[in-house]
gemmi code that builds the backbone of each chain (N, CA, C; Angstrom):
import gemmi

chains = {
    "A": [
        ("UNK", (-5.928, -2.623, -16.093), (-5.846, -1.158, -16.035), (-6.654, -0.641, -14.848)),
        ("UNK", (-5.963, 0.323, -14.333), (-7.095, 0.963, -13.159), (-7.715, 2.336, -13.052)),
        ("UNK", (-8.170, 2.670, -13.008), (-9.113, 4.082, -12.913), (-9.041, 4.790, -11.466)),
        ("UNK", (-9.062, 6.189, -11.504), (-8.953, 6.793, -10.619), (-10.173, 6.853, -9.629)),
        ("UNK", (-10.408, 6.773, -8.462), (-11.161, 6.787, -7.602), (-12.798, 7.234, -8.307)),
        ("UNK", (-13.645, 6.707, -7.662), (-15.388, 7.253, -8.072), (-15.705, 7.814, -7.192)),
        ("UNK", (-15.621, 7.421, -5.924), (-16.345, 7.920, -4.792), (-15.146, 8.204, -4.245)),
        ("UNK", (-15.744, 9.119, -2.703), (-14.820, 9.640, -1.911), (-15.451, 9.619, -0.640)),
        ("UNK", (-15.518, 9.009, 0.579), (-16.174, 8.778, 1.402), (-15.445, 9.676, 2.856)),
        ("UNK", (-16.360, 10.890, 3.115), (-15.263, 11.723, 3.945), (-16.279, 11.929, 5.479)),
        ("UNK", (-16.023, 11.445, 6.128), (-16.442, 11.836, 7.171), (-15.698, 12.680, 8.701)),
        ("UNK", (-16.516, 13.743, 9.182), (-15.130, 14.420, 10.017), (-16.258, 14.876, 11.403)),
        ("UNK", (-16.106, 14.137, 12.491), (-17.246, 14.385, 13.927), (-16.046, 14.650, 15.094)),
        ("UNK", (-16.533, 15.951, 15.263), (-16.241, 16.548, 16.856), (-17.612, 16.224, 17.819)),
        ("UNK", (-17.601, 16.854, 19.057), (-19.158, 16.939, 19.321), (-19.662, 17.921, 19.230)),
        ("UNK", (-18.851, 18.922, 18.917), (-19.696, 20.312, 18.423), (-20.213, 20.096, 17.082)),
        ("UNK", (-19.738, 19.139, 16.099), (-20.160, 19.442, 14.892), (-19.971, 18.028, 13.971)),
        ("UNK", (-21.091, 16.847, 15.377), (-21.509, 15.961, 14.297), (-22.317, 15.711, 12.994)),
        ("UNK", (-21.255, 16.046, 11.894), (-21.154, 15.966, 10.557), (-21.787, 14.725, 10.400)),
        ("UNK", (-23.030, 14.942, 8.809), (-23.020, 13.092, 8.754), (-21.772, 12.639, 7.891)),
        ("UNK", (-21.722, 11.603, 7.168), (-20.700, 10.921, 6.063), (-20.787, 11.506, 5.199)),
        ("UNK", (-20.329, 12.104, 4.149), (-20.516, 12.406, 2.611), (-19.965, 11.714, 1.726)),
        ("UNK", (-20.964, 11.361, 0.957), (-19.916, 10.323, -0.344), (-19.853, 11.047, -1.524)),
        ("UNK", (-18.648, 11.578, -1.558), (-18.515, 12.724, -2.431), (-18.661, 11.940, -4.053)),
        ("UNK", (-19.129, 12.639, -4.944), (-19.016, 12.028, -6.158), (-17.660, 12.293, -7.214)),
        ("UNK", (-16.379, 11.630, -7.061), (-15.585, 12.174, -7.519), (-15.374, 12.092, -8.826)),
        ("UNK", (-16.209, 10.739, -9.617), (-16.075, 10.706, -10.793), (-16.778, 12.210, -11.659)),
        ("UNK", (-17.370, 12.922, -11.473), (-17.914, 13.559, -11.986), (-16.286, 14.861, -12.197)),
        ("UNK", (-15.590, 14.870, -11.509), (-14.646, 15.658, -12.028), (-13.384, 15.234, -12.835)),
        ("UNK", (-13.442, 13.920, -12.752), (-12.595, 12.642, -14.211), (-12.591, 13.485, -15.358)),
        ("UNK", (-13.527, 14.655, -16.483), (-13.411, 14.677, -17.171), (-12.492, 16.488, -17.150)),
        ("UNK", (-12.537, 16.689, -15.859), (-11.690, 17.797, -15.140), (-10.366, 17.725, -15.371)),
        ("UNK", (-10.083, 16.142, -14.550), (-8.483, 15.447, -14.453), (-8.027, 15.525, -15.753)),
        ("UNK", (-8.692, 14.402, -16.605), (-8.051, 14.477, -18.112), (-8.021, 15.348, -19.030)),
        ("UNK", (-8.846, 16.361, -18.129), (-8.453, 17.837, -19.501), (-6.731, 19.001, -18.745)),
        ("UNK", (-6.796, 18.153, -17.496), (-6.086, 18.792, -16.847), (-4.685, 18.800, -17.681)),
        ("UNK", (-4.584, 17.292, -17.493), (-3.391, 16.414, -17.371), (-3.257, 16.401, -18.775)),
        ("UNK", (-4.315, 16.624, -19.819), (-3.662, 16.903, -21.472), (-3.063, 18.186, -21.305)),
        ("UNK", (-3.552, 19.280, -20.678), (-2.642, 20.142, -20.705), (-1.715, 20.511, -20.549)),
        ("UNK", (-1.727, 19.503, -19.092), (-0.155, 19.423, -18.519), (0.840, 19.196, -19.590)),
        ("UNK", (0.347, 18.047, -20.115), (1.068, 17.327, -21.412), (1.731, 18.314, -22.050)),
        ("UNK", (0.822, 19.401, -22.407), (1.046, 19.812, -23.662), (2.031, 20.874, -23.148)),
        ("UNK", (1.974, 21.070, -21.814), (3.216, 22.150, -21.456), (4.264, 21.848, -21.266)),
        ("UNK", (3.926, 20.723, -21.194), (5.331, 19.761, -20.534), (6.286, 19.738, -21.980)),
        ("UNK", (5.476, 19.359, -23.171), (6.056, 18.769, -24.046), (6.064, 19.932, -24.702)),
        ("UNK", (5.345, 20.973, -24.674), (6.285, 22.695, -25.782), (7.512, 23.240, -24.638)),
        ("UNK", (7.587, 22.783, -23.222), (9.004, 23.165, -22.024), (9.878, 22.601, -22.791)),
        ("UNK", (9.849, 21.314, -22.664), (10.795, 20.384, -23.227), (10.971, 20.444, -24.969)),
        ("UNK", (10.628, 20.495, -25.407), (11.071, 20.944, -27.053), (11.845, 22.469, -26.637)),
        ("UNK", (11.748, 23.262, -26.066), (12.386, 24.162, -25.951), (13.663, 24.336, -25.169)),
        ("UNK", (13.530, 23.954, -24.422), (15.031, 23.567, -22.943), (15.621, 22.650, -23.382)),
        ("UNK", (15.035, 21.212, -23.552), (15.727, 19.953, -23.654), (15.019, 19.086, -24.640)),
        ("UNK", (15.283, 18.759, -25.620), (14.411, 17.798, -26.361), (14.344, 16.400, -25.653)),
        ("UNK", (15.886, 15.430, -25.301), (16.169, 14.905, -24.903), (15.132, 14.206, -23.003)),
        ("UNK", (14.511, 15.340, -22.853), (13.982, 15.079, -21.697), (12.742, 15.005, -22.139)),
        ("UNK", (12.321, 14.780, -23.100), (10.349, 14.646, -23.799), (10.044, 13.109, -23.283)),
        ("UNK", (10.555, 11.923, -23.093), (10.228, 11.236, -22.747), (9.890, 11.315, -21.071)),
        ("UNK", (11.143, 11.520, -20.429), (10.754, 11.687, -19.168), (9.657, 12.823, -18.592)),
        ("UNK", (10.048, 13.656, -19.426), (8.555, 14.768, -19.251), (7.509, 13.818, -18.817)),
        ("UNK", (7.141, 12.821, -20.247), (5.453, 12.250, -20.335), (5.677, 10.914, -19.051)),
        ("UNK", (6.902, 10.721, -18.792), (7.216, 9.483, -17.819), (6.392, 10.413, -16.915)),
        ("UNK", (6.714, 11.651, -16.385), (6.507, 12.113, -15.097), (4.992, 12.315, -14.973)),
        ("UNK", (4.392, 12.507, -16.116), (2.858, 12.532, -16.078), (1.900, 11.513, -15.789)),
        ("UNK", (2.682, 10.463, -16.601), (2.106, 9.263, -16.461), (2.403, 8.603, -14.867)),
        ("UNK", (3.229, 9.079, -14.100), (3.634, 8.801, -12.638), (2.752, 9.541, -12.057)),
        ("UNK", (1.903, 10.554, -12.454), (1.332, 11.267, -11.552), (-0.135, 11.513, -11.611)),
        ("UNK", (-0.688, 10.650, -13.137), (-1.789, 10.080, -13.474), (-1.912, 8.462, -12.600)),
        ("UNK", (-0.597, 7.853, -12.466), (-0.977, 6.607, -11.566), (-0.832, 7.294, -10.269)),
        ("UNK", (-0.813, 8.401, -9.278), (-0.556, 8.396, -8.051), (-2.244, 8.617, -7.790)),
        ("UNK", (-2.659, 9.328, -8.550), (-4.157, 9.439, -9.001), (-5.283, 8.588, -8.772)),
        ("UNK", (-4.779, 7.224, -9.589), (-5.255, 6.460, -9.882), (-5.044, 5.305, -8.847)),
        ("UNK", (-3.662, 5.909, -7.940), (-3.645, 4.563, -6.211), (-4.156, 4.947, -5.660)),
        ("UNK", (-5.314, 6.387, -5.761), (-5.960, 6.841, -4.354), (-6.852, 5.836, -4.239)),
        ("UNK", (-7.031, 5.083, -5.067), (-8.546, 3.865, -4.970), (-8.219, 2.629, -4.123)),
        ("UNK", (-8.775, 2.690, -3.229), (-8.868, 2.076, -2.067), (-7.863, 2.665, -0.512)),
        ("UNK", (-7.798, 3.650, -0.967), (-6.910, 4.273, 0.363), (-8.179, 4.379, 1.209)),
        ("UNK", (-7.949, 4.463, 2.604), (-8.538, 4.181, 3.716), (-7.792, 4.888, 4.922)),
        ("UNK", (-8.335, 5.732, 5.541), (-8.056, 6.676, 6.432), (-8.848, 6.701, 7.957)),
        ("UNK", (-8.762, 6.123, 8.750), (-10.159, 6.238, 9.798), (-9.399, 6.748, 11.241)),
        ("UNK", (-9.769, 7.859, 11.533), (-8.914, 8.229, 12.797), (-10.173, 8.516, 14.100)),
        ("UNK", (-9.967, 7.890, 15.062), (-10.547, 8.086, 15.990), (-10.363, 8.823, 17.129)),
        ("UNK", (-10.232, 9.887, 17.499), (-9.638, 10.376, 18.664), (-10.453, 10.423, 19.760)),
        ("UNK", (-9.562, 11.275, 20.521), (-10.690, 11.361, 22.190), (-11.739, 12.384, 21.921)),
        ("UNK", (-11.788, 13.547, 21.021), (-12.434, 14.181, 20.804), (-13.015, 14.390, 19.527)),
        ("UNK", (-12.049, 14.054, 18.570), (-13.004, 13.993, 16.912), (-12.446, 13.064, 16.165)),
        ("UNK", (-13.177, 12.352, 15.200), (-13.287, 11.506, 14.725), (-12.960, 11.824, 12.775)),
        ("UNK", (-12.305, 11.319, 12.363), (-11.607, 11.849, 10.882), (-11.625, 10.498, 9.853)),
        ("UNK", (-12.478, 10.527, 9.102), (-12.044, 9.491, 7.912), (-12.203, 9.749, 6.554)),
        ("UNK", (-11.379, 9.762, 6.209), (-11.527, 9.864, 4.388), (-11.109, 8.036, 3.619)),
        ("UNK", (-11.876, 7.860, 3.023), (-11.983, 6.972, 2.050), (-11.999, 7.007, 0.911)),
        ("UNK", (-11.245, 6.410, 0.007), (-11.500, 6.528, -1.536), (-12.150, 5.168, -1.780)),
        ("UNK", (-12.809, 5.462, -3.273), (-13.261, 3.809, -3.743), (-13.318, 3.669, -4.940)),
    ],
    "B": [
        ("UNK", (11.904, -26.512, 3.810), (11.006, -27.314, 4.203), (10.587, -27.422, 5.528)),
        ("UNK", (9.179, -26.878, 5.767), (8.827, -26.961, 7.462), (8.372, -27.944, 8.228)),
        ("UNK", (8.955, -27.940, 9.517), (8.276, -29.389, 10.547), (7.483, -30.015, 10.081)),
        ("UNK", (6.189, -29.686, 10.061), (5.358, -29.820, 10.086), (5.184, -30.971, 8.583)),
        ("UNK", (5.571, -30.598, 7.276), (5.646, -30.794, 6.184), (6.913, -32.256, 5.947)),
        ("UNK", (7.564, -32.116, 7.073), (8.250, -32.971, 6.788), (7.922, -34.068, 7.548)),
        ("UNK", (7.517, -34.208, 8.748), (6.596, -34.794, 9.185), (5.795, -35.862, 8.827)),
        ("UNK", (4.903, -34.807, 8.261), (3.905, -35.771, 6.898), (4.757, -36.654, 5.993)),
        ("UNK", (5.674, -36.017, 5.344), (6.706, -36.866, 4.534), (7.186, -38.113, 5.180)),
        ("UNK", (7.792, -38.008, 6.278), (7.949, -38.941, 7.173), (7.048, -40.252, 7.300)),
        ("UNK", (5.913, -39.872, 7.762), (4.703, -40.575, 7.984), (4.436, -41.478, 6.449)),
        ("UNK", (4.560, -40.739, 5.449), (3.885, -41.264, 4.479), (5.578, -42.192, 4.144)),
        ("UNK", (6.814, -41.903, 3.870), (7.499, -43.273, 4.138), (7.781, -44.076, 4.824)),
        ("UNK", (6.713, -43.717, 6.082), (6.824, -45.148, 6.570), (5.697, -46.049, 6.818)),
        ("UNK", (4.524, -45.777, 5.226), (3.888, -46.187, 5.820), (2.726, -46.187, 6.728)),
        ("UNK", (2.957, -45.234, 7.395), (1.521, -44.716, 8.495), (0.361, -44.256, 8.442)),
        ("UNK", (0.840, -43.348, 6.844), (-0.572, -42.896, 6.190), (-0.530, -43.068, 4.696)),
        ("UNK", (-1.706, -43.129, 4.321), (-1.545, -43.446, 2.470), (-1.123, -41.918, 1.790)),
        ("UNK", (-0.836, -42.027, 0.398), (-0.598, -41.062, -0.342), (-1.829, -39.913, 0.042)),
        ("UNK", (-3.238, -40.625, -0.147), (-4.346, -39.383, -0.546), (-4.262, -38.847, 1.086)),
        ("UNK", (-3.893, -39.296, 1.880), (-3.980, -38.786, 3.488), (-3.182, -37.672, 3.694)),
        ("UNK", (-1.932, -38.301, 2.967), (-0.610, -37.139, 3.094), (-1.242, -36.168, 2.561)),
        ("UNK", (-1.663, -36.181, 0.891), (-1.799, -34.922, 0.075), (-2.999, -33.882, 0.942)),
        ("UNK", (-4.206, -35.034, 1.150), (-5.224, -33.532, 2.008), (-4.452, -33.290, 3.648)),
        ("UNK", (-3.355, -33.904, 4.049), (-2.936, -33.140, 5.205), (-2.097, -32.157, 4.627)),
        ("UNK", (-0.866, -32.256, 3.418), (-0.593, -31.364, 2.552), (-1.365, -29.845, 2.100)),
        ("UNK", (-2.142, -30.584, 1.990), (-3.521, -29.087, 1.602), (-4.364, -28.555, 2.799)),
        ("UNK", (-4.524, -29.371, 3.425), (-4.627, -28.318, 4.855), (-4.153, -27.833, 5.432)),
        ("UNK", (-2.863, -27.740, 5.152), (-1.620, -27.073, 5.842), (-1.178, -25.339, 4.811)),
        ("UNK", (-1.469, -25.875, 3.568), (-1.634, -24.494, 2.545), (-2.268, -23.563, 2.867)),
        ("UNK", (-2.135, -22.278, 2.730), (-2.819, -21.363, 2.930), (-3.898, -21.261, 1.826)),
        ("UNK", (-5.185, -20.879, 1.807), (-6.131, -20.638, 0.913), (-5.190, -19.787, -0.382)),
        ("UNK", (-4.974, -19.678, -1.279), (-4.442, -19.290, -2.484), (-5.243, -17.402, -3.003)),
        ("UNK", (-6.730, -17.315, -2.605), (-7.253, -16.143, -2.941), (-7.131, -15.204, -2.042)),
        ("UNK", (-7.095, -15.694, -0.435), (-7.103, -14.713, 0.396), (-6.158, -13.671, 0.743)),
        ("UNK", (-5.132, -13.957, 0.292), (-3.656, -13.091, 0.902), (-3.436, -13.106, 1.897)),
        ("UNK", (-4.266, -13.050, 2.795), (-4.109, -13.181, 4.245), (-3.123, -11.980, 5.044)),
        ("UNK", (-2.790, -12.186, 6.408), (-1.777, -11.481, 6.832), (-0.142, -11.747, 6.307)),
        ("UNK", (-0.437, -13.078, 6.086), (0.963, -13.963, 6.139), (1.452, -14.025, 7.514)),
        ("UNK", (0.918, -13.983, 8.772), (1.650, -14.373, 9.772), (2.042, -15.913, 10.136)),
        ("UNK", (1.149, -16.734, 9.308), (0.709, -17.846, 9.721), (1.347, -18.365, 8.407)),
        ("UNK", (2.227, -18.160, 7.822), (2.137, -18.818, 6.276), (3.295, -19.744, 6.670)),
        ("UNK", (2.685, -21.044, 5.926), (3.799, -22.045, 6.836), (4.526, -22.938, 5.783)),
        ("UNK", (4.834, -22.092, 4.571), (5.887, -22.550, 3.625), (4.834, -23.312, 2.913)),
        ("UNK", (3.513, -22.837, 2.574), (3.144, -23.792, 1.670), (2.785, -22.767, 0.280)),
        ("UNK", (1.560, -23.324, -0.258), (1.851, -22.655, -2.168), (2.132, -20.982, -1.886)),
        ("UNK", (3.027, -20.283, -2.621), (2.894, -18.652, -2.340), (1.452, -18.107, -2.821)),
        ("UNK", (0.979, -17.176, -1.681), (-0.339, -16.863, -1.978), (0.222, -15.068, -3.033)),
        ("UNK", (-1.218, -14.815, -2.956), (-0.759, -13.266, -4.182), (-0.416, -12.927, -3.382)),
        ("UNK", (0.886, -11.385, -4.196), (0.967, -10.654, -3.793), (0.197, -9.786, -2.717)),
        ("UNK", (0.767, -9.527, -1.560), (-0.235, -7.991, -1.219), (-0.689, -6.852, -1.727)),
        ("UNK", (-1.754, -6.306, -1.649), (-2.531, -5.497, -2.384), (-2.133, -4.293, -1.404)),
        ("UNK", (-2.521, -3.870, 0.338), (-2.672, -3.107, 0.825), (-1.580, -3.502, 1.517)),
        ("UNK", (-1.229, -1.838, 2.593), (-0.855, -1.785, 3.885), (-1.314, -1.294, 4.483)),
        ("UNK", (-1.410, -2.436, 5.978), (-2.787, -1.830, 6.999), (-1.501, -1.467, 8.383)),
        ("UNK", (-2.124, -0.631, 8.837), (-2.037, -0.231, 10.131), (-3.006, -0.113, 10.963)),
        ("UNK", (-3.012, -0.948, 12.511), (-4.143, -0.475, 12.992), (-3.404, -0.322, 14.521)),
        ("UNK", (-4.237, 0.792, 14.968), (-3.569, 1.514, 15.970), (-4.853, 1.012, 17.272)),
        ("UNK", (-5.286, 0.507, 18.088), (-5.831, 0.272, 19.103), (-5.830, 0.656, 20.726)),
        ("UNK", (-6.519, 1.665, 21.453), (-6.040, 1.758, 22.555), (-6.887, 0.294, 23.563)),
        ("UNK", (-6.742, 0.144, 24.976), (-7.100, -1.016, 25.529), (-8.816, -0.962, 25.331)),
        ("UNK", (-9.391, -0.285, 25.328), (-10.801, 0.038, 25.602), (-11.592, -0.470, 24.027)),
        ("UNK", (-10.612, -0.574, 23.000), (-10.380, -0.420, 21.428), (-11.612, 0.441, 20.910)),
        ("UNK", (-11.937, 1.669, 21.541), (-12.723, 3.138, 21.174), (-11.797, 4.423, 21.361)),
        ("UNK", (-11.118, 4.770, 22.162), (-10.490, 5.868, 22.028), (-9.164, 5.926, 21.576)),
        ("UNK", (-8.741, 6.706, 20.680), (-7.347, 6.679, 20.068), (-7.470, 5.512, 18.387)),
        ("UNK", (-8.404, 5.381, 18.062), (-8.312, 4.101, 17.640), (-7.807, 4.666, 15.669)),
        ("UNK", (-6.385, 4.207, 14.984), (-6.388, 4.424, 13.760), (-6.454, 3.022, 13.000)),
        ("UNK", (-7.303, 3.478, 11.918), (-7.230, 2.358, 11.133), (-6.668, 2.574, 9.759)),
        ("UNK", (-5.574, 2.439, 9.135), (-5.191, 3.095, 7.509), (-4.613, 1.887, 6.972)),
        ("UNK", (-5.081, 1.974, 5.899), (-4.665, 1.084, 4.273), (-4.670, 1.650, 3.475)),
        ("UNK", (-3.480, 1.186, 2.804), (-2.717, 2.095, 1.584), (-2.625, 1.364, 0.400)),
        ("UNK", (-2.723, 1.689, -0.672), (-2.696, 0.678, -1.641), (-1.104, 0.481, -1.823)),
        ("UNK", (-0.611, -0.557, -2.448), (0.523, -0.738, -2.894), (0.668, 0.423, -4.161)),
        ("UNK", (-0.812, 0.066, -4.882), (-0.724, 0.754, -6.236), (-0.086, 2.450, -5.555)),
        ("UNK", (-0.484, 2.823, -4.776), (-0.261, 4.120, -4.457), (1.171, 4.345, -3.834)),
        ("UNK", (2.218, 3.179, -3.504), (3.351, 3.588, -2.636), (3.873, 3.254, -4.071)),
        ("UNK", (3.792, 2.250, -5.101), (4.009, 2.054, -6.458), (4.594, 3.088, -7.258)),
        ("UNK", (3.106, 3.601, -7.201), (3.458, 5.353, -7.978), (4.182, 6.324, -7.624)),
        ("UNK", (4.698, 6.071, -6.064), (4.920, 7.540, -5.704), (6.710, 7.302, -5.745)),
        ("UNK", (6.631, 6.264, -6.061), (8.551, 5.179, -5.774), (8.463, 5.480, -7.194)),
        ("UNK", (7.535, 5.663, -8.498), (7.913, 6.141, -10.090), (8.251, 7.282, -10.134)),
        ("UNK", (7.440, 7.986, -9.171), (7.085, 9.765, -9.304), (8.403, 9.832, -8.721)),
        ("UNK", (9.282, 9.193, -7.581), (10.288, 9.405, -7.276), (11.617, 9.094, -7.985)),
        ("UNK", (11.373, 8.106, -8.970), (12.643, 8.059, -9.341), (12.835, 8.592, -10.424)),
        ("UNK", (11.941, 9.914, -11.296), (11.845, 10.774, -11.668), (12.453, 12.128, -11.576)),
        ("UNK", (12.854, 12.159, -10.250), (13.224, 13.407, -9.486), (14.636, 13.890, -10.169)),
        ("UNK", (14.934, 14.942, -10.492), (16.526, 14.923, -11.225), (17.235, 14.894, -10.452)),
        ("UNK", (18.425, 14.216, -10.943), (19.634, 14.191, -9.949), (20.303, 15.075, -9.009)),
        ("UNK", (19.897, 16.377, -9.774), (20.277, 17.576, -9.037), (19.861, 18.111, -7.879)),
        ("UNK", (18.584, 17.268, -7.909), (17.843, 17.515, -6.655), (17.595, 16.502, -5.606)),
        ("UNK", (18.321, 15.852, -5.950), (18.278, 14.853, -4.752), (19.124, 14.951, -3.423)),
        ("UNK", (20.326, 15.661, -3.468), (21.039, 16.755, -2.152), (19.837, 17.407, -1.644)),
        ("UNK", (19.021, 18.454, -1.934), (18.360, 19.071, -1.267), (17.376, 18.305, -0.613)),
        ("UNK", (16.410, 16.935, -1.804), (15.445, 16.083, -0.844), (15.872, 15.845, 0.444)),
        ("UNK", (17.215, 14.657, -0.278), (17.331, 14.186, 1.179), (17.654, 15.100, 1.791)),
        ("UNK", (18.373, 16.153, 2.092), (18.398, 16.790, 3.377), (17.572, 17.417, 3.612)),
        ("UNK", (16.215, 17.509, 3.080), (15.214, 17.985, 3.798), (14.120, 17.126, 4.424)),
        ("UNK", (14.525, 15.403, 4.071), (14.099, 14.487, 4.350), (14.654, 13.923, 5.816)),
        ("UNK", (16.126, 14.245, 5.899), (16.832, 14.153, 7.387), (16.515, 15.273, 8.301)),
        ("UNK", (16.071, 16.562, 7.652), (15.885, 16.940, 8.865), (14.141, 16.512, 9.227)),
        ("UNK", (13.540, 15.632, 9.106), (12.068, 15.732, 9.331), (12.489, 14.055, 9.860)),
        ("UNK", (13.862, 13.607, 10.068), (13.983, 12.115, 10.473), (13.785, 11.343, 9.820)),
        ("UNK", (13.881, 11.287, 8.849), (13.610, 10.163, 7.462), (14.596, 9.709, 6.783)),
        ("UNK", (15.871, 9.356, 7.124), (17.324, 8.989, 6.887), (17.088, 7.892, 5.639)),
        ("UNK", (16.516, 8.563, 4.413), (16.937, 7.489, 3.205), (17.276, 8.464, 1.955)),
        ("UNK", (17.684, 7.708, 0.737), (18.430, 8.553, -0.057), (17.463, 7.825, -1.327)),
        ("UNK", (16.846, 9.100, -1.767), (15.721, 8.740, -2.904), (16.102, 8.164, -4.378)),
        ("UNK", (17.709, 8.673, -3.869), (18.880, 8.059, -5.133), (18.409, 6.889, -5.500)),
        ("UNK", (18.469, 6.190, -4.336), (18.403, 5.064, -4.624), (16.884, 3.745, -4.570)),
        ("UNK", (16.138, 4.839, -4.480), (14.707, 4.424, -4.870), (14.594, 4.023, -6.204)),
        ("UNK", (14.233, 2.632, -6.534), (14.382, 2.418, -7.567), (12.666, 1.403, -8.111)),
        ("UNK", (11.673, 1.523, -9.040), (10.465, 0.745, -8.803), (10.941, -0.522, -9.193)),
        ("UNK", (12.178, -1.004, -9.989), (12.529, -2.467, -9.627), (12.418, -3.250, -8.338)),
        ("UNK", (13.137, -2.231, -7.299), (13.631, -2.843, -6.139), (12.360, -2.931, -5.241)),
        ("UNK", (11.474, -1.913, -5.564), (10.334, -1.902, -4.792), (9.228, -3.558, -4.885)),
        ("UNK", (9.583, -3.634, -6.260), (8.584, -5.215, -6.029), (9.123, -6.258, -5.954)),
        ("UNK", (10.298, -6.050, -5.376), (11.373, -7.171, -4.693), (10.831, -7.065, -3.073)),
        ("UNK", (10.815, -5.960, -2.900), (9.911, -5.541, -1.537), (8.946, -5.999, -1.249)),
        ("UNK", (7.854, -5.153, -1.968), (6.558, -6.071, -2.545), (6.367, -7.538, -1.364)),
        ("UNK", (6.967, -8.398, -2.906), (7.385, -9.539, -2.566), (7.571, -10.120, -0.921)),
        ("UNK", (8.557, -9.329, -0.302), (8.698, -9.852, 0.621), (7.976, -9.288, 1.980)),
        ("UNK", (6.808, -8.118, 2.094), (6.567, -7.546, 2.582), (5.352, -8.718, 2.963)),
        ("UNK", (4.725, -9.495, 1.976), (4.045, -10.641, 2.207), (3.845, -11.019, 3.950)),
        ("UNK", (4.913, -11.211, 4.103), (4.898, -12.379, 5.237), (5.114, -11.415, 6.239)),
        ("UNK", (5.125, -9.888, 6.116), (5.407, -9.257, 7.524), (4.205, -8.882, 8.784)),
        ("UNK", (4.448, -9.019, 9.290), (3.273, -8.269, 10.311), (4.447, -8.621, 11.782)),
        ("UNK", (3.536, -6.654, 12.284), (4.575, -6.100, 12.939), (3.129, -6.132, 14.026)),
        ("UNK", (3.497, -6.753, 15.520), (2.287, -6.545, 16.461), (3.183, -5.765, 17.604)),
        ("UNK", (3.034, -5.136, 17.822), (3.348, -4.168, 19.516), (2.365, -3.966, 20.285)),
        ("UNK", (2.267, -4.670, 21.380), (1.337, -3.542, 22.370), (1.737, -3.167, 23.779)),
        ("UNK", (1.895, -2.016, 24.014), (2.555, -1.080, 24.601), (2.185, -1.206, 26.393)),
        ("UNK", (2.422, -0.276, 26.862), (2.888, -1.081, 28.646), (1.162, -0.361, 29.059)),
        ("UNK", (0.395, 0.478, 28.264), (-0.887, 0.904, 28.903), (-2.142, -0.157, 27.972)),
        ("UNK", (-1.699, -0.947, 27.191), (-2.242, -1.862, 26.700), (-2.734, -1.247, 25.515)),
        ("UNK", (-2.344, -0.096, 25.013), (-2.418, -0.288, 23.135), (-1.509, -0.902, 22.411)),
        ("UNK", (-2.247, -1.033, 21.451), (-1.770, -2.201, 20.601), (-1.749, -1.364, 18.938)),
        ("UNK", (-0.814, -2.078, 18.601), (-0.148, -1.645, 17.079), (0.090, -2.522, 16.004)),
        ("UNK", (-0.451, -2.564, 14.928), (0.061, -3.878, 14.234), (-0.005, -3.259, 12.807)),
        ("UNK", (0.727, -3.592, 11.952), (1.145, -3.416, 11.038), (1.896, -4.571, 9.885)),
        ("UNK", (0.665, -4.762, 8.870), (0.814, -6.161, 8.030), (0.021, -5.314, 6.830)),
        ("UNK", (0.903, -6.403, 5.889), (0.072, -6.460, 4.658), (-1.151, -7.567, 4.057)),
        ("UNK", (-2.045, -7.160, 3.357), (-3.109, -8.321, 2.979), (-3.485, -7.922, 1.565)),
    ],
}
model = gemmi.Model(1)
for chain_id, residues in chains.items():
    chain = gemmi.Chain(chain_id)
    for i, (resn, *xyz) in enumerate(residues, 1):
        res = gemmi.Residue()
        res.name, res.seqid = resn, gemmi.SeqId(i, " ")
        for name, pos in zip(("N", "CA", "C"), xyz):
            atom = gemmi.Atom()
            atom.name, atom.element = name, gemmi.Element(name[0])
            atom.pos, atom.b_iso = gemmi.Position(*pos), 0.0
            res.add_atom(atom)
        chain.add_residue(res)
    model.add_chain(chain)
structure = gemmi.Structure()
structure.add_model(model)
structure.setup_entities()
């Protein structure tokens, strides 16, 4: 099983405005996501009892697709170097 | 079965080298099994894992200016090939044509996450190297 990202490692340098790194703490808003995404649930699934019953599965399919897109940010890796500013975001 | 492998086979019926000679030239010819590696080099021996990431790395000659480095998880092109084949049918005329006009000539119809780890699979052994006539360089592999 995998878990959605903890950290978030964002760093962004021009030379006007060398920024240091920030390692953002992202787990601390995890209990944000899953209150989110029950809600979602729960709209998803009083839409669908109402429009379409027939579509209640794919409803929670689509949540659960979008709780794992969530959950692939972990280990994405971003590092851009240019001639003038410098851009990286990291997940971990 | 590659040159190299058959070779050894060769050698060992005729004789030239013993069994335990063949097998550790056999195994030095394997790729390490944990590393994944690029797969550029994979020379038909045990299949190593799956790839995990896709890297791109973008290099100009100086390898400081211009320079991108990105890896993507599989898990993340995974999800987004579920999240896609989700999409209702009805709306898949409008994707794709809003996908052709941005140059992206594929049909999400037929995005399917079966077919994707058939992909997966074979994405193993790719790596893509270019380097260009001012001497950047481009490469693009999985590990």
């Amino acid at each position: 099983m995998t878990f959605p990202p903890s950290l978030l490692r964002l760093r962004v340098r021009t030379p006007e405005h060398p920024w240091p790194t920030l390692w953002l703490p992202v787990f601390l808003v995890w209990p944000l996501v899953v209150l989110l995404l029950v809600l979602l649930a729960l709209v998803v699934l009083v839409v669908a009892i109402v429009r379409d019953p027939r579509q209640i599965a794919r409803a929670f399919a689509l949540v659960g697709a979008l709780f794992a897109v969530v959950c692939g940010l972990r280990g994405v890796h971003i590092d851009v170097v240019g001639r003038r500013a410098q851009v990286l975001i990291s997940f971990h | 079965m590659n040159e190299e492998r058959k070779r050894i086979l060769n050698m060992l019926a005729e004789n030239k080298i013993t069994a335990e000679d063949a097998e550790a030239l056999l195994d030095a010819m394997s790729p390490p099994p944990a590393t994944g590696g690029t797969g550029a080099t994979g020379g038909g021996g045990a299949r190593s894992a799956d790839p995990r990431y896709l890297r791109v790395l973008v290099e100009d000659q100086d390898g400081h200016t211009g320079k991108v480095n990105v890896r993507v998880p599989f898990q993340l092109i995974r999800a987004g090939v579920r999240l896609a084949a989700l999409i209702p049918v009805a709306a898949h005329g409008p994707v794709n044509k809003a996908l052709q006009s941005r140059g992206i000539d594929i049909d999400i119809s037929k995005l399917k996450p079966e077919d994707f780890e058939d992909l997966v699979q074979h994405l193993r052994d790719l790596t893509v190297d270019v380097e260009g006539t001012r001497g950047e360089k481009v490469r693009v592999f999985c590990e």
